[in-house]
C-alpha positions in Angstrom: 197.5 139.6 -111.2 200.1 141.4 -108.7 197.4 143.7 -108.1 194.2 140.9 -107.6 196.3 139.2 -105.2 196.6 142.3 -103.0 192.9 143.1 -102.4 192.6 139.9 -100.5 195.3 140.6 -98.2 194.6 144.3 -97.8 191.2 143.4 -96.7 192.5 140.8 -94.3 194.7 143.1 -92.7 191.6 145.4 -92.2 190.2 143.2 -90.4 192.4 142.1 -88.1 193.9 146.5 -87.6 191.3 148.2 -88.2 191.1 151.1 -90.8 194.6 152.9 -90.9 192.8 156.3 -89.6 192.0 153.9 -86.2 195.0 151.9 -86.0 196.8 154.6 -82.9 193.5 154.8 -81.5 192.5 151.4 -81.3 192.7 151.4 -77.7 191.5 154.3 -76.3 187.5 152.7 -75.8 188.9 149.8 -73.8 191.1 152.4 -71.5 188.0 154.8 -70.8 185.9 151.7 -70.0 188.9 150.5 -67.5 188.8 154.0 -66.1 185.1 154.2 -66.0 184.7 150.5 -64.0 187.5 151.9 -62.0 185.8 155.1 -61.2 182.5 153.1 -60.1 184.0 150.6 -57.9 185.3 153.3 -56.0 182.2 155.4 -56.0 180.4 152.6 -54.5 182.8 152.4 -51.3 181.5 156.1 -50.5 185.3 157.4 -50.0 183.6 161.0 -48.2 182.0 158.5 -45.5 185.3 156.0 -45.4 187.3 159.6 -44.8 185.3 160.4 -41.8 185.6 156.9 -40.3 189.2 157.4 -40.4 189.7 160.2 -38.7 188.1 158.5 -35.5 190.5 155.9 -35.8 194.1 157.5 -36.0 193.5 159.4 -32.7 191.9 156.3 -31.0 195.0 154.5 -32.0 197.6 157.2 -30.3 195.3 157.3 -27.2 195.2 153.8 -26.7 199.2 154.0 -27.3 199.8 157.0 -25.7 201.6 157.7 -28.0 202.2 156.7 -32.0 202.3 152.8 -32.5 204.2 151.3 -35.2 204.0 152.9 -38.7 203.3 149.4 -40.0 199.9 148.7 -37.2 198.8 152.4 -38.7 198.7 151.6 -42.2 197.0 147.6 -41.5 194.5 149.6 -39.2 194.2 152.4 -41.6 193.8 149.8 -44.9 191.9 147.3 -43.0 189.4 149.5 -42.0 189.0 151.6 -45.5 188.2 148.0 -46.8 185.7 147.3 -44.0 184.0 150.4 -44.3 184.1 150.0 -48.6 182.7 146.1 -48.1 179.6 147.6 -45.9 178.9 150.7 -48.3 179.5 148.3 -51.7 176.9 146.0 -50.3 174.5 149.0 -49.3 174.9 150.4 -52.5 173.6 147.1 -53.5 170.7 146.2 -51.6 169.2 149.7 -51.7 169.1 150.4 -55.2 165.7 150.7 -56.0 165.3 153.6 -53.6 169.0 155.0 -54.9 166.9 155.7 -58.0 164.4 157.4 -56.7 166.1 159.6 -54.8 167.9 162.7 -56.3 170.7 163.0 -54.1 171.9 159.5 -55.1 170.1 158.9 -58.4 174.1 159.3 -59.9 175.9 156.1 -57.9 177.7 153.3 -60.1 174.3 150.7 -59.9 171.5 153.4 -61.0 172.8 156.3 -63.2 172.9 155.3 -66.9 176.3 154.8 -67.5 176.1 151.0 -66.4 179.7 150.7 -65.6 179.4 148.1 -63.3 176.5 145.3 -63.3 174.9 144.8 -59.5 176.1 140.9 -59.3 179.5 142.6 -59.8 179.2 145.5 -57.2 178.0 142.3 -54.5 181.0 140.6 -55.7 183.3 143.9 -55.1 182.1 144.2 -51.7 182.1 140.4 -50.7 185.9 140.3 -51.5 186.7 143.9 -49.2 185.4 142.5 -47.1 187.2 139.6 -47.1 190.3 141.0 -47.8 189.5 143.2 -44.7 189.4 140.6 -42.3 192.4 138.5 -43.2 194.7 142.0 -43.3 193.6 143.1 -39.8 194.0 139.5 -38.7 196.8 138.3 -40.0 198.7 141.8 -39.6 196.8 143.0 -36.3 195.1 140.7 -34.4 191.8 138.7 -34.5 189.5 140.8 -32.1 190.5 144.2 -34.8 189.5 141.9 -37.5 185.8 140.7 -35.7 185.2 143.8 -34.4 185.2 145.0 -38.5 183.0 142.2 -39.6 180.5 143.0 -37.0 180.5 146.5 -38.3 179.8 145.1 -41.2 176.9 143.0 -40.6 175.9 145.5 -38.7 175.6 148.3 -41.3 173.9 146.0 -43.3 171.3 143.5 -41.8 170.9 145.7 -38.5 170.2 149.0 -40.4 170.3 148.6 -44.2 167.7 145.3 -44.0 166.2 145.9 -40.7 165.5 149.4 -39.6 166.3 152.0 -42.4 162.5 151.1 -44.3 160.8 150.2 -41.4 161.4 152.9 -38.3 161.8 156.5 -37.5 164.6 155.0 -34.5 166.9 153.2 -37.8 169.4 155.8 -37.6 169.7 155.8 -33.8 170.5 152.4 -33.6 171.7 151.7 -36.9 174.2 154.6 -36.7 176.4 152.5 -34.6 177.8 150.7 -36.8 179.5 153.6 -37.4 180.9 153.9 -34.3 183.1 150.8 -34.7 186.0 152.2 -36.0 187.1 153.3 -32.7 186.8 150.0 -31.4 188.9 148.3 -34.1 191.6 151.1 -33.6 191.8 150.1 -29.9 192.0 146.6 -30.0 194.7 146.6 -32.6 197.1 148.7 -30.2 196.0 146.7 -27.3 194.2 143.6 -28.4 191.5 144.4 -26.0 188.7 146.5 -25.9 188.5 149.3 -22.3 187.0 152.1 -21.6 188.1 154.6 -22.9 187.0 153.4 -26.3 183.4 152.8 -24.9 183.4 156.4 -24.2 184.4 157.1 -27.5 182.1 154.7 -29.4 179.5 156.3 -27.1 180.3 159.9 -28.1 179.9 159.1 -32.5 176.8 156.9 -31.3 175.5 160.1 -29.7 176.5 162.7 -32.2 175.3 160.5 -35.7 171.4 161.5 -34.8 171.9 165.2 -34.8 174.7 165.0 -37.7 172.2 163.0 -40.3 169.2 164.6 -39.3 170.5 168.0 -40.1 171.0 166.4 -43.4 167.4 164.0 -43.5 165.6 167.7 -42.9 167.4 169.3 -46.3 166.4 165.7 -48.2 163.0 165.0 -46.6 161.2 165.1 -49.8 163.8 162.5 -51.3 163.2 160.5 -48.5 159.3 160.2 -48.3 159.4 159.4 -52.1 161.9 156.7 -51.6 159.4 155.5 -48.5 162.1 155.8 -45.7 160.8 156.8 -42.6 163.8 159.3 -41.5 162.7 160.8 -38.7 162.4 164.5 -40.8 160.0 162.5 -43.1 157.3 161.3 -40.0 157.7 164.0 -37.7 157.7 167.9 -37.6 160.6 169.9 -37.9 160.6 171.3 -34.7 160.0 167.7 -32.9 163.1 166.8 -34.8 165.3 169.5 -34.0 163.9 169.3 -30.6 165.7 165.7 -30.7 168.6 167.2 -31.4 169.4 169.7 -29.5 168.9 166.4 -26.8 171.2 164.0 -28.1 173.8 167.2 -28.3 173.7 167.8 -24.8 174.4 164.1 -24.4 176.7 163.6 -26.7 178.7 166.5 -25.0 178.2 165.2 -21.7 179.8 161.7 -22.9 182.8 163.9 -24.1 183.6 165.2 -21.2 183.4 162.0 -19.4 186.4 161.0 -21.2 188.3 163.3 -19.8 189.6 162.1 -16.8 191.7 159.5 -19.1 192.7 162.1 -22.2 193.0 164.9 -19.4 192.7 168.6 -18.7 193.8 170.1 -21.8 191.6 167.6 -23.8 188.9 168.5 -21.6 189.0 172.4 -22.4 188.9 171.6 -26.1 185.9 168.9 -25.4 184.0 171.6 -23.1 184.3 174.6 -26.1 183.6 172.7 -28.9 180.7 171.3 -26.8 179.4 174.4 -26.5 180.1 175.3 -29.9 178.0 172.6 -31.3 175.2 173.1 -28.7 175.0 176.5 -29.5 174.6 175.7 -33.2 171.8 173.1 -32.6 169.8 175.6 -30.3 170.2 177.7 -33.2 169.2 175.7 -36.0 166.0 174.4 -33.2 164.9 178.6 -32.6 164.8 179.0 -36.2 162.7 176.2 -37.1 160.2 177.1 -34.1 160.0 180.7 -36.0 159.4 179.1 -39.0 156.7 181.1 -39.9 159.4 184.6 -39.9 162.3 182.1 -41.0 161.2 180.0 -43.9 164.7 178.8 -44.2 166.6 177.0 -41.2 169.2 175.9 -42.6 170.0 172.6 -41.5 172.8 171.6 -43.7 174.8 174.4 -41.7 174.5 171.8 -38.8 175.5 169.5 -40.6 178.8 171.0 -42.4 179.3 172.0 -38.8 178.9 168.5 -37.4 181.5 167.0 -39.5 183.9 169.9 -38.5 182.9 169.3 -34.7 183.7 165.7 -35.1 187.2 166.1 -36.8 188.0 168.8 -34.5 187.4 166.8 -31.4 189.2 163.9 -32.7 191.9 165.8 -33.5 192.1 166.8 -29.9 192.1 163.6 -28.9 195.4 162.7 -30.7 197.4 165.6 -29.8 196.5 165.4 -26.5 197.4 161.8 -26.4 201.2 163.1 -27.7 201.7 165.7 -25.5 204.1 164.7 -22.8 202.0 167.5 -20.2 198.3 168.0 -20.0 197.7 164.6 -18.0 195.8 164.9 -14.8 
C-alpha cells in the first residue's frame, strides 16, 4: 500500500522538477535564450557604426568648450547619442530586411539569420523606445535643441535615406549620408545650446568624406548590391567613374578641413593639411589602379576604406587635443 501510494506522488513531483538528471540544469535553455535576445538587440543597433559616431562627438564637445565640459554633459551626450544612433539603425534593420537577406554581408543580423531571436514587431518596438529614451535623456539632462537635433538624425536616416533614396538613386548616399553627420551637431549644442560655425564646418567635413568612405566599401559588395536592387553608385556606374568621384569629394572634403582651421588653429591645421594629403594620396591611388584595371585586376578598395575610418578618427582626435592645449591658437 506504502509503496502504491508513492507512485502517484513521485510522478507528480516529475512533473512539476523535471527528471532528477535535469533538475541543476533546468535553467540553462531560458539563460541562453536571455543571452541570445540580448545579443540580437544589440546587433541590431550596429555598435561598429554607433562607435564611429562617437568619436566625432567627444572632440566636438571639447572644441565647443575649449576645453572638457562636465563629466556628467559627456556621458548624457555620449548615452544619448549611442541611443539615437541604436533607434535609427534598429528601425533600418527593420524596414530593410528583405534586401538584408539577400545580401551576404548582412544575411547574419538578428531579423534574417535563422536563429529568430528576436521577432521584427519586436526589433520596431526596440528601436521606437531608444529612441524615445534618447530624446527625453538629452532633453531633460542637456538641453532641448541636443535632443531635436537627434530626432532629426533619426528621421533622417530613415525616411530621407532608408525609405526615400537608398532603392531609388545612385545620389542616396550623398545626401542620405548626412544623417550621419549629426552627431557633431548634437555634441555642440549640448555645450553651448546653440548651433555655430564651427560645427557647420565639421558636419560639412563627415558629409564630404561619407561618399569616398562607403563607396570604397559599395565597390568590394557591388554584386551584393545589384542582387539586392540598390543602386549604389558602384552598382550603375564604372569603377573608374566611381573612383573618379572620389578622389573629388576628397579634395573637398580636405579643403573643408582646413577651413576649420582658423577656429582649432595652427597646430590643428598641420595635422588637417597631412592627413589630407594622406587620404588624397590613397584615393588617387586606389583611382590609378582601377584605370589600369586591365594590369591590376585587383584595386583594392576596402584599403580605402580601412583607411577612411583611420583618417576620420585621426582627424578627430586632432581636433580634441588641439582644443586642450593651452598654445597652438592663432
Amino acid at each position: 500500500m506504502a509503496r502504491a501510494a508513492a507512485l502517484p506522488e513521485a510522478a507528480h513531483a516529475a512533473r512539476r522538477h523535471g527528471p532528477a538528471g535535469r533538475r541543476d540544469g533546468g535553467g540553462a535553455p531560458d539563460a541562453r535564450r536571455v543571452r541570445a535576445v540580448a545579443g540580437a538587440l544589440v546587433a541590431l543597433t550596429k555598435p561598429r557604426i554607433i562607435e564611429l559616431l562617437l568619436v566625432t562627438t567627444v572632440p566636438t564637445m571639447l572644441l565647443a568648450a575649449r576645453g572638457v565640459p562636465s563629466l556628467r554633459l559627456l556621458a548624457v551626450t555620449l548615452v544619448g547619442g549611442t541611443l539615437a544612433a541604436g533607434s535609427a539603425n534598429t528601425i533600418n534593420c527593420y524596414i530593410d530586411r528583405d534586401i538584408d537577406a539577400v545580401m551576404k554581408r548582412t544575411s547574419r543580423r538578428p531579423l534574417v539569420n535563422k536563429r529568430g531571436a528576436v521577432k521584427p514587431v519586436e526589433a520596431l518596438a526596440w528601436g521606437i523606445a531608444l529612441g524615445a529614451g534618447a530624446t527625453v535623456l538629452l532633453g531633460l539632462m542637456a538641453n532641448w535643441l541636443a535632443a531635436s537635433l537627434a530626432d532629426a538624425a533619426i528621421v533622417f536616416y530613415l525616411f530621407v535615406y532608408t525609405l526615400w533614396l537608398k532603392r531609388r538613386s545612385p545620389s542616396n548616399i550623398v545626401i542620405g549620408g548626412a544623417a550621419g553627420c549629426f552627431p557633431v551637431l548634437v555634441g555642440w549644442a549640448a555645450v553651448k545650446g546653440t548651433v555655430a560655425a564651427p560645427a557647420i564646418v565639421l558636419f560639412c567635413v563627415i558629409f564630404l568624406w561619407t561618399p569616398p568612405h562607403f563607396w570604397a566599401l559599395a565597390m568590394k559588395f557591388r554584386k551584393d548590391y545589384a542582387a539586392a536592387n540598390v543602386p549604389m553608385l558602384p552598382v550603375v556606374a564604372p569603377a573608374a567613374e566611381v573612383t573618379r568621384k572620389i578622389v573629388w569629394y576628397s579634395y573637398a572634403m580636405v579643403a573643408a578641413t582646413l577651413a576649420l582651421a582658423p577656429y582649432a588653429g595652427w597646430i590643428y591645421a598641420i595635422a588637417a593639411a597631412g592627413l589630407g594629403g594622406w587620404f588624397l594620396a590613397e584615393a588617387r591611388r586606389l583611382h590609378a589602379r582601377v584605370r589600369a584595371v586591365m594590369a591590376l585586376p585587383r584595386p583594392l578598395p576596402m584599403r580605402m576604406f580601412h583607411l577612411s575610418i583611420a583618417y576620420l578618427t585621426l582627424l578627430f582626435a586632432a581636433v580634441g587635443v588641439t582644443a586642450l592645449l593651452p598654445w597652438g591658437h592663432w
